[in-house]
ZARO-268529 format. One record per residue (C-alpha): y, x, z; residue in one letter; residue number from 1. Coordinates in steps of 0.2 Angstrom, whole numbers, plus 2048, in hexadecimal, padded with zeros to 3 digits. Each point is the difference from the previous one (the first is absolute). Example, Ala and Ser with C-alpha at 12.3 -4.5 7.8 and 13.67 -1.06 7.14 Angstrom:
- 7EA|83E|827|a|1
- 811|806|7FD|s|2
//
This chain:
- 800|800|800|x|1
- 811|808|7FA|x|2
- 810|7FF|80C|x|3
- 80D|7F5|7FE|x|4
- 811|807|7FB|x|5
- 80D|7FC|80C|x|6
- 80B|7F2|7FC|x|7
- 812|80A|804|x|8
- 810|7F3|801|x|9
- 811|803|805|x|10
- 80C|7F5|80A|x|11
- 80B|7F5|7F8|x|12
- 80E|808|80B|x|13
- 7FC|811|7FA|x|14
- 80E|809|7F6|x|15
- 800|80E|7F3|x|16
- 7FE|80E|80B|x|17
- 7F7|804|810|x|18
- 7F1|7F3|7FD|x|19
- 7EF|800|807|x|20
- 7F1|7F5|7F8|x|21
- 7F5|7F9|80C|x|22
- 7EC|7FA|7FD|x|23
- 7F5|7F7|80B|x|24
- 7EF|7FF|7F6|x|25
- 7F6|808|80F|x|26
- 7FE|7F6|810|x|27
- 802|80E|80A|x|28
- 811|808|7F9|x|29
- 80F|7FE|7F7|x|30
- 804|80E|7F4|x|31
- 811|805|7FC|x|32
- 809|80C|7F3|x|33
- 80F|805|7FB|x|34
- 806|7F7|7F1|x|35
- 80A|80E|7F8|x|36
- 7F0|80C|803|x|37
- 7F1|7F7|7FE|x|38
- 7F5|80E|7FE|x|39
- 805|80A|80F|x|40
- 7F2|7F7|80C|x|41
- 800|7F2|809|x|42
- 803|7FA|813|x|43
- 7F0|7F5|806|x|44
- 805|7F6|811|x|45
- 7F5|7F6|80A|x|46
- 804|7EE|7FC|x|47
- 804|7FC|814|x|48
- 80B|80D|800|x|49
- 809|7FA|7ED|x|50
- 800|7EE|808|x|51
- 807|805|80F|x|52
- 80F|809|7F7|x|53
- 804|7F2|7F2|x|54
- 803|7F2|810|x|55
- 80A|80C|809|x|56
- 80C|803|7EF|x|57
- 800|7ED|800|x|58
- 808|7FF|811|x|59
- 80D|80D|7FB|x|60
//
């Protein structure tokens, strides 16, 4: 069975410059990536930890 490739979106918020992508295919982590240097790696964070920092942008 083959991998499937991340599906990477960007916020609709997101400018032109100093953008990430974010992808949540795994149930375990999020992956982000720099937007203007996809190649340069990615970050994997554990889907708590990604959960945990989205509500608390919310709140401001």
């Amino acid at each position: 069975m083959q991998p499937v490739a991340p599906n990477w979106r960007t916020s609709s918020y997101t400018g032109t410059e100093n953008c990430v992508e974010v992808a949540d295919n795994d149930s375990k982590y999020v992956m982000v990536r720099d937007t203007k240097d996809r190649n340069r790696g990615i970050l994997a964070v554990p889907r708590t930890a990604w959960t945990a920092l989205v509500e608390h942008a919310k709140r401001g």
